[in-house]
N, C-alpha and C positions, 0 to 999 in steps of 0.2 A: 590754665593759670588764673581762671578769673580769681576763683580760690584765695587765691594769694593776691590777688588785689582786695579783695572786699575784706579778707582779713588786716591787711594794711592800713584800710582803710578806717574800718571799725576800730582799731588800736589808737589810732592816731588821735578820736575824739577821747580818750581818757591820757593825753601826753600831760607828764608830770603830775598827775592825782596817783598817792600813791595810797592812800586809806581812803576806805571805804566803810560808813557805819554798818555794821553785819552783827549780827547775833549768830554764832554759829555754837553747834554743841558746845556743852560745857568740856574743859581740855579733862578734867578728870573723870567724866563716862567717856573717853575716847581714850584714855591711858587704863583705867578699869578692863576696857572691852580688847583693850590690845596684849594683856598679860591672863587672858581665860584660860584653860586647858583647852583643847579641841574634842575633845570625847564628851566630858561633862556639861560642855555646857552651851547646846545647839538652841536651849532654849534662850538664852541669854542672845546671842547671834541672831538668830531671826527676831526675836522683838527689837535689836538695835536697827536691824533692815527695817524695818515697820516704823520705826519711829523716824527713820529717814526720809521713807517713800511718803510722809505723812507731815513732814515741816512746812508748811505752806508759806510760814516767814521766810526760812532761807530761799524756795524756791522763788519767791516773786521777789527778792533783793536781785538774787545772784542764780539765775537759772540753771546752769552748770553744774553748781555746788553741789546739788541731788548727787546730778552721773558720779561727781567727784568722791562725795563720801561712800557709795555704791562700791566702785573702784577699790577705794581705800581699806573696804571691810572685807572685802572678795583677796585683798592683796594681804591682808591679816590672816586671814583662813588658810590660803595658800601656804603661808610662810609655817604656821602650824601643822599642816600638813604633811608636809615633805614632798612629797611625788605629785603631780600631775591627775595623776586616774584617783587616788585615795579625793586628793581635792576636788576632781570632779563630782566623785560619788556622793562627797560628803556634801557639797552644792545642793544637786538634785535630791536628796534625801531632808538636807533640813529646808529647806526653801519648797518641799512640796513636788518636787519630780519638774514643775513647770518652769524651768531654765535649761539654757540647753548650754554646751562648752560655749559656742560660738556668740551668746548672749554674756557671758562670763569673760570670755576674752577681747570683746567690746570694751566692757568698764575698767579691764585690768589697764589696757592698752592706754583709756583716755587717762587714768589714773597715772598712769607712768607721763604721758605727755608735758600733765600739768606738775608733774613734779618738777620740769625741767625747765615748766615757761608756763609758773603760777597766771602770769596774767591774762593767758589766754582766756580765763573765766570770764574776763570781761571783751570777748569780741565778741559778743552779742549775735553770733553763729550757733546754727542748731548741733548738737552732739550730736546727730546724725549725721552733718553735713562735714562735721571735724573728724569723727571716723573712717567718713567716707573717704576723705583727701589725706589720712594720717602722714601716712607715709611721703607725700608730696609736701606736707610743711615742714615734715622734717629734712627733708633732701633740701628743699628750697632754703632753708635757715643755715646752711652750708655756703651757697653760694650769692645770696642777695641780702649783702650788709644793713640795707634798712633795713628789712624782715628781721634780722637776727636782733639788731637795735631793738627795735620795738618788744616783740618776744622777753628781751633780758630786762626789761623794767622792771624795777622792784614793785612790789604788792605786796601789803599789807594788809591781815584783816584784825575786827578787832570786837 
């Protein structure tokens, strides 16, 4: 349960700040990249991966933010897709063979997390270490009314 204290903990130093100055992609290369065909246009897809893994602004604001739009593009593709295994293949195929499902379902996972409790970006915990405990902040946010408190602050970016 430390977990869940240090996330507490970390939260608490951002209570009631609810903006944050952040540059993040422009909303219309993220509306562009979200309406692609999935067959034509893998080249388009890996350069928006590229240009994520390659933000250095967002990442020293908002370190998270990376895993986040990683997640976010992995969870486009998916939804194009349709099935599971076409997504996987079509993963390792345009991303270069060097991702595996299990590196895939990492960023979907943290993707979906912050869908549900934006501000965990700002707990200043490693994505590895949010992965690691996924499932334990979510269970916990069930039954420890601060957690859940905290978790539902609004955030803002801009």
């Amino acid at each position: 349960m430390y977990i869940i204290n240090e996330l507490k903990q970390n939260l608490k130093k951002y209570s009631g700040r609810t903006l944050i100055p952040f540059k993040s992609f422009e909303g219309q290369e993220l509306e562009r990249i979200s309406k692609l065909e999935i067959e034509q246009n893998e080249k388009d897809f890996k350069s928006f991966r590229i240009k994520i893994l390659r933000d250095k602004y967002a990442i020293n604001v908002l370190p998270l933010y990376q895993d986040y739009c990683i997640g976010w593009l992995y969870d486009i593709i998916k939804k194009k897709c349709g099935n599971d295994q076409h997504f996987f293949q079509y993963c390792k195929k345009a991303f270069n063979f060097n991702i595996s499902e299990n590196e895939i379902n990492t960023y979907l996972n943290f993707y979906y997390l912050v869908l549900d409790f934006p501000i965990i970006l700002l707990s200043n915990i490693s994505f590895t270490k949010i992965n690691k405990y996924l499932e334990l902040i979510r269970n916990s946010v069930n039954n420890d009314t601060e957690l859940k408190e905290l978790l539902k602050k609004p955030f803002f970016w801009y």
